[in-house]
N, C-alpha and C positions, 0 to 999 in steps of 0.2 A: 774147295769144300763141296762133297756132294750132296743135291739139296731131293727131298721128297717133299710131294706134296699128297695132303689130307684132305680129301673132300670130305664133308661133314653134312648129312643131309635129314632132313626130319620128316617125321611121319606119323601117323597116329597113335604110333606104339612107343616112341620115344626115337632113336640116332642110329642111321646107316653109316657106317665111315668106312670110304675106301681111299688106300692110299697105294700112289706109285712115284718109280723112281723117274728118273731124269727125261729117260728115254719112255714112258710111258708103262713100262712094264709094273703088273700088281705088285707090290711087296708082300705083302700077306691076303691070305683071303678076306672077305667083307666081316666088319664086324656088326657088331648092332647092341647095345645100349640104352636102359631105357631112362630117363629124365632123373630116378635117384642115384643114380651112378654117375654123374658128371667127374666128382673126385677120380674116381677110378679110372676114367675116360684119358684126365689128364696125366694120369702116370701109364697110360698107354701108347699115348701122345709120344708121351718122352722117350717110350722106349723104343718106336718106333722111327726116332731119328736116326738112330744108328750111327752115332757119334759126329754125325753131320747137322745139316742146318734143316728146318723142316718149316715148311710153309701149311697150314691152316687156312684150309676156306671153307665159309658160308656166305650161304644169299640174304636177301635184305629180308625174308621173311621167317631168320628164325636169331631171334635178336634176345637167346638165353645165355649166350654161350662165350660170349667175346668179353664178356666181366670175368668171368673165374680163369680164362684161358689165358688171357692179357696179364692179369695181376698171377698169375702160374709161371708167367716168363715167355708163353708163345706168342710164335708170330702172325697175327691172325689177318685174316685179308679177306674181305665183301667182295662178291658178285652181284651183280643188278640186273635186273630185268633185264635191260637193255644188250644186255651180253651172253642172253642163255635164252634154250628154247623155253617155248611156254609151261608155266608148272601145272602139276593136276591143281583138281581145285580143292582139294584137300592134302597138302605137302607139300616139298619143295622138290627142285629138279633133282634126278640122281646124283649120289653122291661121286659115282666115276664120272659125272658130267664137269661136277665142280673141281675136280682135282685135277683133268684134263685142260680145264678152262686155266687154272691157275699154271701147270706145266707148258702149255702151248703160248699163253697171252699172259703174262705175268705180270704187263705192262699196262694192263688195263684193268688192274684188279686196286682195288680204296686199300690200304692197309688202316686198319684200325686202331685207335691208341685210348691208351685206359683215358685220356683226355677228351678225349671225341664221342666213345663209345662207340655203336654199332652205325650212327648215322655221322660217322670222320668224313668231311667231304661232303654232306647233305646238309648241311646246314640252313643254307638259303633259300634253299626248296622246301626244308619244315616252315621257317617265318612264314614263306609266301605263303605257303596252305592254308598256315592259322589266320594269317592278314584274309584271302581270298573266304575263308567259311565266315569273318564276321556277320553278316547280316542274317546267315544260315543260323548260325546260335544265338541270333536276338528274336528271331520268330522260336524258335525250340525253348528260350528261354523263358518267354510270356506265355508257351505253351506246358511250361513248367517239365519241362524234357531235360535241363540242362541245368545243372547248377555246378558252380564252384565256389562260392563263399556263403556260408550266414548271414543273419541282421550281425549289422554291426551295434545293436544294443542291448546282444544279449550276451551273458560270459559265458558260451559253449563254446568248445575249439573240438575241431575233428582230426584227430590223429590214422594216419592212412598208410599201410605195409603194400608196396606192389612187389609183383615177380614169385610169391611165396606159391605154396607151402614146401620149406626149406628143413632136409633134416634135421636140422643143425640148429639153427639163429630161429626158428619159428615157434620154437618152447621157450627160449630164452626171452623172447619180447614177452612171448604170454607171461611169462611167471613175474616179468618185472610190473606188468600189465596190471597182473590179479591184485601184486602186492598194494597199489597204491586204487586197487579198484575202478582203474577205468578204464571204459571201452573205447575200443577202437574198431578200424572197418579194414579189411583186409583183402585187396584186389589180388584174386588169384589167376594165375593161367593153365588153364587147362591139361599142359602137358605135365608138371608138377599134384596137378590134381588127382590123374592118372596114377600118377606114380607112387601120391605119397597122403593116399584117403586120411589113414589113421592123423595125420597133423591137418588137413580138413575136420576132422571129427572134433580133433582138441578144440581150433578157433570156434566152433560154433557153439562146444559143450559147456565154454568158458562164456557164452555171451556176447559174441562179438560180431558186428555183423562182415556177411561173404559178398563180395562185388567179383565180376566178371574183366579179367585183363588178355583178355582172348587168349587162341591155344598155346601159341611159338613167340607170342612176341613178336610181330611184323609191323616193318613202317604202311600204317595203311592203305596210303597215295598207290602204294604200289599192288595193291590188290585188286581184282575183278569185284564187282558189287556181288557176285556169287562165293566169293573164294571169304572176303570181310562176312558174311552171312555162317558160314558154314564154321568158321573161326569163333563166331560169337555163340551159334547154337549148339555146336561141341561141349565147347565151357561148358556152356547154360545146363548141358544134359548133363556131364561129368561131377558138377556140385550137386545137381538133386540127387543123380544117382547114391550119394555120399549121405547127405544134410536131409535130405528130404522134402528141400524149400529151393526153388529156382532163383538166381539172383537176376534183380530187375537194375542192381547197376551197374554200367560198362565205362572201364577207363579205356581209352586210347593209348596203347603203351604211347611212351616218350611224350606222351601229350600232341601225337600227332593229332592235325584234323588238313579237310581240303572239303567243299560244299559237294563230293559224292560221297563221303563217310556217312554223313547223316542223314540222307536221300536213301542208303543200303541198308541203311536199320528202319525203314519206313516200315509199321505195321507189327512192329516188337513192342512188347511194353519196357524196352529199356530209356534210363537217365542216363545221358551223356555225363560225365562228372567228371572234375576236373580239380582242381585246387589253387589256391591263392596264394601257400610258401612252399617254393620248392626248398628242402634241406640240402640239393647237392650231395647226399652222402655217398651216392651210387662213384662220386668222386675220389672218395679216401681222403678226404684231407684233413683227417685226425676226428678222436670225438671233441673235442674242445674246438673245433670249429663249427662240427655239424650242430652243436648247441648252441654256439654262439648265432649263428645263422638262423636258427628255429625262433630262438628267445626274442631275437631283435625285429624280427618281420610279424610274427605271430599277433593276435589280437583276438578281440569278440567275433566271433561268425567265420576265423582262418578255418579252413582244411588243409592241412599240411600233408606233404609227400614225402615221404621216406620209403627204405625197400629193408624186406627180410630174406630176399629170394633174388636167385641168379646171380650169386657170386659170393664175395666175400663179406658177409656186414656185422662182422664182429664189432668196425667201429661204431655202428649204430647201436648196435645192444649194448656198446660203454657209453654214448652219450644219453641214451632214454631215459633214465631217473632220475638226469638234471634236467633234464628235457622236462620230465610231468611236475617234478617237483619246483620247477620256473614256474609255468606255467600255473598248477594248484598254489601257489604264493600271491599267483596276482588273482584269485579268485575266479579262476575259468573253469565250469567244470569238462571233463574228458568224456564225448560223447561218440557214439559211430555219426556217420552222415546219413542217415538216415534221421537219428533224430534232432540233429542239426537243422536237416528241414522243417522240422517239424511246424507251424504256424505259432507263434507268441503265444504262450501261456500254457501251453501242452506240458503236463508233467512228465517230467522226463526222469524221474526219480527214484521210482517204481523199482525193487529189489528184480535182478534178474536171476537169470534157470541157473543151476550151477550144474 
């Protein structure tokens, strides 16, 4: 079976893809795509195999793209640093870099599985990061820079969307959101932001607060303390440009960290934030588990992680309204994190803008 491969490369403007055959020769000319076209992307994917086998590659810093590609049926495969020249500092290496990389060394490429996601293979170089920044996010954390739970004696829970704004699943959480009226805090990435203002404009119209999930989605370890800066101040511009308000908080995709992440945001007014139940849902493994998993970890002062964005999260928009409506039963009320931090006694009550 004859196999092509896809290099897949990002940019400010959204997806360079070039692909060739066996022998290196282009298939078609470059394409380009921008971050609300993914769908579209992957039925180009397909037709681009040419009734053969087709290999998919990206690098470790654009980690939007191996959810929807993976759960689509492709076969998706990482590049690392380590195996490609240097990227600019705003992008990732060309995309006939990565497809040449995959055709030439195919043997040293991660293949990716909807199990693993985009860090298949990296696993115990995330722990170590998180292990090695402990002491880094207890001075950030006294320095009130970093938060991932509430008091535990107040009944607010923070309900948290990363990877968004999503054509699709990003009205659907809103409207189930509006129905039962609570807020939620919605970690965007930049590239998404670019692409798709108007569902920026709904989250904020609607009351909801907007945090920063940098632009591509990149394990951060592997960023230049230049490349991590320019990731976050992108975002940062792309929301105001939108909203009219800079977000002042920053998730780590994956929850990565390492004690240079938070040294490279030195002199930003961002909060590191983080959360205390993951839902797994980025998983698929049904909505009646992504709830059961919420309900069961969940408490006073949780921020919980879920996603509307970078793939498929129909199942999460089926398990939300057992999700709030668990939760509004044990009398928590549904607040962004922002006002989760708020210090004891702060009303939080307060009718918002519609």
């Amino acid at each position: 079976m004859t196999t092509r491969y896809a290099g897949i490369a990002w940019t400010g403007t959204g997806y360079r893809v070039e692909v060739v055959d066996a022998v290196g020769r282009r298939v078609v000319e470059p394409g380009s795509w921008d971050a609300g076209r993914v769908a579209e992307l992957i039925v180009r994917l397909r037709e681009l195999a040419g009734g053969g086998a087709l290999a998919v590659v990206v690098d470790s810093t654009n980690g939007l793209l191996d959810g929807p590609m993976t759960a689509a049926g492709l076969d998706v495969y990482r590049a690392d640093p380590w195996q490609l020249p240097p990227r600019p500092r705003f992008g990732s290496v060309p995309a006939a870099l990565l497809a040449e990389q995959a055709r030439s060394a195919p043997g040293t490429l991660a293949r990716v599985t909807a199990e693993g996601g985009s860090l298949t293979g990296r696993a115990e170089e995330f722990h170590e990061g998180v292990r090695a920044s402990e002491p880094v996010r207890a001075a950030l954390t006294a320095a009130g820079r970093y938060f991932e739970h509430g008091r535990r004696d107040t009944p607010r829970v923070a309900l948290t969307f990363d990877d968004g704004p999503d054509p699709v699943h990003t009205r659907q959480v809103l409207e189930i959101l509006d129905r039962y009226d609570a807020r939620a805090t919605f970690f965007c990435v930049g590239h998404h932001v670019a692409a798709l203002p108007d569902e920026v404009r709904r989250i904020a119209a609607a009351g909801h607060e907007l945090g920063n999930h940098s632009w591509s989605h990149p394990f951060l370890p592997d960023l230049t303390a230049g490349q991590l800066r320019e990731q976050l101040d992108r975002t940062a511009e792309a929301v105001a440009r939108v909203t009219g308000e800079t977000p002042t908080r920053f998730r780590p995709p994956y929850g990565a960290l390492s004690p240079e992440v938070p040294a490279a945001l030195e002199g930003r007014p961002t909060i590191l934030t983080m959360f205390d139940v993951d839902s797994r849902d980025w998983t698929r493994p049904g909505p009646g588990q992504i709830t059961a998993t919420v309900l069961e970890a969940t408490g006073p002062g949780s921020v919980v992680l879920m996603h509307e964005g970078a793939g498929d999260r129909g199942q999460t928009v089926q398990a939300l309204p057992s999700i709030v409506e668990g939760l509004l039963e044990r009398g928590l009320e549904l607040v962004t994190v922002g006002e989760l931090a708020e210090p004891a006694g702060t009303d939080s009550t307060q009718p918002r803008d519609r």
